[in-house]
C-alpha positions in Angstrom: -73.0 -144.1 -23.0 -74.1 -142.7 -19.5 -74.3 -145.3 -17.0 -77.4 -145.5 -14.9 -77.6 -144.3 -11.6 -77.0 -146.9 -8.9 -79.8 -147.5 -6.4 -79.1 -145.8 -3.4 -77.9 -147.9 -0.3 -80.5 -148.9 2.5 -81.1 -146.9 5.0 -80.4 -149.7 7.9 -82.3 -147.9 10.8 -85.4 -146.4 8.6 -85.5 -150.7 7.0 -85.3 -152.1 10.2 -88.3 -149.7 11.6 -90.0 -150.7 8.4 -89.5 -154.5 8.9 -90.8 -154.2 12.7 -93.9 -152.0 11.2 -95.1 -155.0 9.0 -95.1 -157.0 12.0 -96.9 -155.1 13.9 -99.8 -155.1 10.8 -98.8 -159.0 10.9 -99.7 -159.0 14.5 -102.8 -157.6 14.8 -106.3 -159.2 15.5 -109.6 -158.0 15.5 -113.5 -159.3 16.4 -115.0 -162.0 14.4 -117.6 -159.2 13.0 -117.0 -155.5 12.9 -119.8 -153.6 12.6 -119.7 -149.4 11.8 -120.6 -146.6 10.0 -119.0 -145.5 6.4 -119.3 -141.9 5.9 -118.6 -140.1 2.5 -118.1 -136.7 2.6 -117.2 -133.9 -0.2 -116.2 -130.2 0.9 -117.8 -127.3 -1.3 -117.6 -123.9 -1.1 -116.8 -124.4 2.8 -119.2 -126.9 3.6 -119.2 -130.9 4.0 -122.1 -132.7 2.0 -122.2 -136.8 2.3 -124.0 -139.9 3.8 -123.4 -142.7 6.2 -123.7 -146.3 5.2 -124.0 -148.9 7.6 -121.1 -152.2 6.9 -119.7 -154.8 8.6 -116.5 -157.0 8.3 -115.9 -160.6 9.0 -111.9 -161.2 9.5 -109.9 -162.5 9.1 -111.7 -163.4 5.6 -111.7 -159.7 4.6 -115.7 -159.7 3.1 -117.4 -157.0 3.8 -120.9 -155.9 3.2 -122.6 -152.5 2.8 -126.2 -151.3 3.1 -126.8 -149.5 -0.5 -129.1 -146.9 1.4 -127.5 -144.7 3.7 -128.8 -143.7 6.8 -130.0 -140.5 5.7 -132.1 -141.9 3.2 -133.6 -144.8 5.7 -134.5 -141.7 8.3 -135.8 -139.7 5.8 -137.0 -141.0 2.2 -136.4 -138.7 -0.6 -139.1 -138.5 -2.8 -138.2 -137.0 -5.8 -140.4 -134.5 -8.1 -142.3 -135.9 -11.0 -140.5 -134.6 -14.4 -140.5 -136.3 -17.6 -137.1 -136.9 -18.3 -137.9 -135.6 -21.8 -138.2 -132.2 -20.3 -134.7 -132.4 -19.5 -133.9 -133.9 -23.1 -135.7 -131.5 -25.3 -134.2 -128.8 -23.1 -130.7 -129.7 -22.7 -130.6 -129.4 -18.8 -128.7 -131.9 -17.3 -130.8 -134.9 -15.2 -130.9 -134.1 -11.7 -128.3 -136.1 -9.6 -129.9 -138.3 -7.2 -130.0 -138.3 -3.5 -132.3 -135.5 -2.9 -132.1 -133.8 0.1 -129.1 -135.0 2.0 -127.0 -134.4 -1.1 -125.7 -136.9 -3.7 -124.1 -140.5 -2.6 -120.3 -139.1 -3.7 -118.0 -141.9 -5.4 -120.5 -144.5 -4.7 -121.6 -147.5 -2.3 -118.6 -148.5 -0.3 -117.2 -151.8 0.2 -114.6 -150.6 2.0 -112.8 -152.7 5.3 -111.8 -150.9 8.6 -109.2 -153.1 9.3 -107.7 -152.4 5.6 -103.7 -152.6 5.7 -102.7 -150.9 2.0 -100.3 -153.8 1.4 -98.4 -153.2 4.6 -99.3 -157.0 6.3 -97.2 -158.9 4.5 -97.5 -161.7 3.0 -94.5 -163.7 4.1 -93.3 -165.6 7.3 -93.3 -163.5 10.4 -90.8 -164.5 13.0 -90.0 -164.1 16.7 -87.0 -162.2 17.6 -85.7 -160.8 21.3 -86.9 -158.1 22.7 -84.1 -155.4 22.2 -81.0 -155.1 19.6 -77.7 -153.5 19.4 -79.8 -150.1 18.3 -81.6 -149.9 21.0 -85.1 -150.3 19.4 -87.7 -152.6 20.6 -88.7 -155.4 18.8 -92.0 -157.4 18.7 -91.1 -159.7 15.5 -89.2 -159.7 11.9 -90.6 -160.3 8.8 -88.7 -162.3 5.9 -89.3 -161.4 2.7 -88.0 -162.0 -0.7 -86.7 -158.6 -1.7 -87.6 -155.5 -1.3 -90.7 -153.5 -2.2 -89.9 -149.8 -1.4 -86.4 -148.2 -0.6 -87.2 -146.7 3.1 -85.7 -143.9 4.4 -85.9 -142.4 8.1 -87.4 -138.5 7.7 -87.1 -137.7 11.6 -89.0 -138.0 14.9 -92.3 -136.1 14.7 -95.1 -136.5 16.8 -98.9 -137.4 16.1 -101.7 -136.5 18.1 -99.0 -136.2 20.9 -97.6 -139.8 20.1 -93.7 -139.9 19.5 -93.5 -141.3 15.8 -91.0 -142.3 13.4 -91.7 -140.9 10.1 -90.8 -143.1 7.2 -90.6 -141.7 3.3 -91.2 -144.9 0.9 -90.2 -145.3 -2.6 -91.4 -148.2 -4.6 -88.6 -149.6 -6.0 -91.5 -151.2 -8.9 -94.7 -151.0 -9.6 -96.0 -147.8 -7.9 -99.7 -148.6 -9.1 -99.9 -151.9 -6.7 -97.2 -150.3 -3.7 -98.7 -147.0 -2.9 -97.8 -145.8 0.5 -95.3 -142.8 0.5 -94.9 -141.5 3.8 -95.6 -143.5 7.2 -96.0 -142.5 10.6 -94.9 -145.3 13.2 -95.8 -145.1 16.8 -91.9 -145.3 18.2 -93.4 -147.8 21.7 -95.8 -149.9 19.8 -94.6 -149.9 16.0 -98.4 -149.5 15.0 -99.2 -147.4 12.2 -101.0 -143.8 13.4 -100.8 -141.8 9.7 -100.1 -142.6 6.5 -99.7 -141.2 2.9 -101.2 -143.3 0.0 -100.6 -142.4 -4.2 -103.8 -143.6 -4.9 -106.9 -144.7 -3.2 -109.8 -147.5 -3.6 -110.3 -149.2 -7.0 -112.8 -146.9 -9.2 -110.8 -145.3 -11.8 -111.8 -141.2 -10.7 -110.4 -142.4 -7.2 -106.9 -143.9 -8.3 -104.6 -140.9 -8.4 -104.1 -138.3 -6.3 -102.3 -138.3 -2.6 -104.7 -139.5 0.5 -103.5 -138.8 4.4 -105.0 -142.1 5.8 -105.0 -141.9 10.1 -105.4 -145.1 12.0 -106.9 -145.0 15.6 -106.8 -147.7 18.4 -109.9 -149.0 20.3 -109.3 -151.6 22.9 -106.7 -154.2 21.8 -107.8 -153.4 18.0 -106.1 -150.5 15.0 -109.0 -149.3 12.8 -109.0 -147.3 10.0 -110.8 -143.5 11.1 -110.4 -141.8 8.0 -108.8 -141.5 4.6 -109.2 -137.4 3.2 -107.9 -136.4 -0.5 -105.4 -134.2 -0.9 -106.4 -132.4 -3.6 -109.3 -130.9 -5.4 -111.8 -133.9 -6.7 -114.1 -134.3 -10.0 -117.1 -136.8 -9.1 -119.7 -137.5 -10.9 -121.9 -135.3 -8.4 -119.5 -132.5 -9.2 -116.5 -131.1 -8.1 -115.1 -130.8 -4.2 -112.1 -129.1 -2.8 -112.0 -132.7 -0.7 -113.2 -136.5 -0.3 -113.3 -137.6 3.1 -114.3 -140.8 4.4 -114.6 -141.6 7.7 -115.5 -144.9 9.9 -117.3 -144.3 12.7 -118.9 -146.0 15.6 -117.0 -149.5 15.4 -118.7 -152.4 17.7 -117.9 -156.6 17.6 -121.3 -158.1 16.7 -121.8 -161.6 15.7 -123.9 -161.3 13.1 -127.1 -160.2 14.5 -129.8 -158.3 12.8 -126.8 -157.7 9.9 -129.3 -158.0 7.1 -127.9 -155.2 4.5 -127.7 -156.5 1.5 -127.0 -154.7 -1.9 -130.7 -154.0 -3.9 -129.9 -151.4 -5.9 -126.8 -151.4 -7.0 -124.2 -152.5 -9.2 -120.6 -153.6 -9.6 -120.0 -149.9 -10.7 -121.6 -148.2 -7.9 -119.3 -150.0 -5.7 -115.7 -148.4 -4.1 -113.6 -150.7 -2.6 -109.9 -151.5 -1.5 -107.8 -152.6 -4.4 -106.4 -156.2 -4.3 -103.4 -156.6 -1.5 -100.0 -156.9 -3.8 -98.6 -159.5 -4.7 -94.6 -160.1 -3.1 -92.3 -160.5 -5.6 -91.1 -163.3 -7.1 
């Protein structure tokens, strides 16, 4: 009988790093209402085709709400040709895929929330502590949790967008579906979160496999998501693209005004959104 093979033992620095990470995602704080711009966009044959959708989030709730027509399509209706879809019946020619000019909406409507963590806030007490430790590291909080999530393991120093970062490899030590991060980037003054590495992305089926570099950016006192891009060569329903992209762009506070989106039009399937935060264990 071969006996298995033991866990391997924590890596004290990369953990510690880790613990002070989820309390920086624990620590942070945004506007009442966020309002911004979701833009899909697929590469082909060396071009980027998509749309923008107006959204807005209220936090710390989490809803969010997106306009099911995307700016494109407000400034500039498509009307499309009149053809019996017979035509395309009797003929075997597939149906034309909708969108018109400004290309097709890829995945779907998004639901998606700028201030999205990928399961990184947790979801237990977080706790002062002093400013400095025997390792030299700054602290801004500890987190106590149950048990562990993802073995953690310190890669090296690199830098991001000129930013001094730790970079973190993570290993879920169960259920890779719900924890999906793999690598993490970790700003080394503030502990924020700059770039990260997700094994799966959103909660439509075609989306849920496959790598996505995720990059966070900071405006004013707030982290927002700024984009999430596929690794990997993508089949959607509007065809296939070398990449998915999605960007969020032009993020203002705005308490509610004129925020009259609504969802006419679509349906629970045309929706993307985040998949449910995990669960800690028990």
């Amino acid at each position: 009988m071969i006996a298995p093979t033991p866990s391997p033992s924590p890596d004290v620095r990369a953990e510690e790093i880790f613990a002070r990470t989820r309390a920086a995602f624990a620590a942070r704080a945004y506007p009442t209402t966020m309002k911004y711009g979701i833009r899909i966009s697929g590469l082909r044959n060396g071009s980027w085709v998509g749309r923008t959708y107006d959204a807005f989030e209220e936090w710390p709730d989490g809803s969010v709400f997106a306009r099911s027509i995307s700016e494109e399509e407000a400034a500039n209706p498509y009307k499309p040709p009149v053809v019996a879809k017979s035509f395309f019946e009797n003929f075997g020619a597939p149906l034309p895929q909708s969108g018109g000019p400004q290309g097709p909406h890829i995945l779907g409507f998004p639901e998606l929330a700028v201030s999205y963590d990928f399961g990184l806030k947790p979801r237990t007490t977080l706790e002062p502590a002093p400013e400095t430790t025997g390792t030299g590291l700054r602290t801004i909080g500890t987190v106590r949790a149950e048990s562990r999530t993802y073995d953690v393991r310190l890669v090296g120093e690199e830098s991001v967008d000129g930013n001094p970062c730790w970079h973190l490899a993570l290993r879920p030590l169960g259920n890779p579906g719900t924890y999906r991060v793999r690598d993490l980037w970790v700003d080394e003054q503030s502990y924020q979160t700059r770039k990260l590495v997700t094994d799966g992305n959103f909660t439509r089926k075609e989306t849920g496999s496959g790598l996505w570099t995720v990059t966070y950016v900071q405006s004013g006192d707030a982290w927002y998501l700024e984009n999430e891009v596929s690794q990997r060569p993508f089949d959607d329903a509007a065809g296939r693209y070398d990449h998915i992209a999605v960007q969020f762009v032009g993020v203002t506070a705005d308490a509610h005004e004129n925020l009259d989106f609504g969802l006419a039009g679509s349906t629970q399937n045309d929706l993307i959104v985040e998949p449910e935060d995990p669960v800690p264990p028990h």
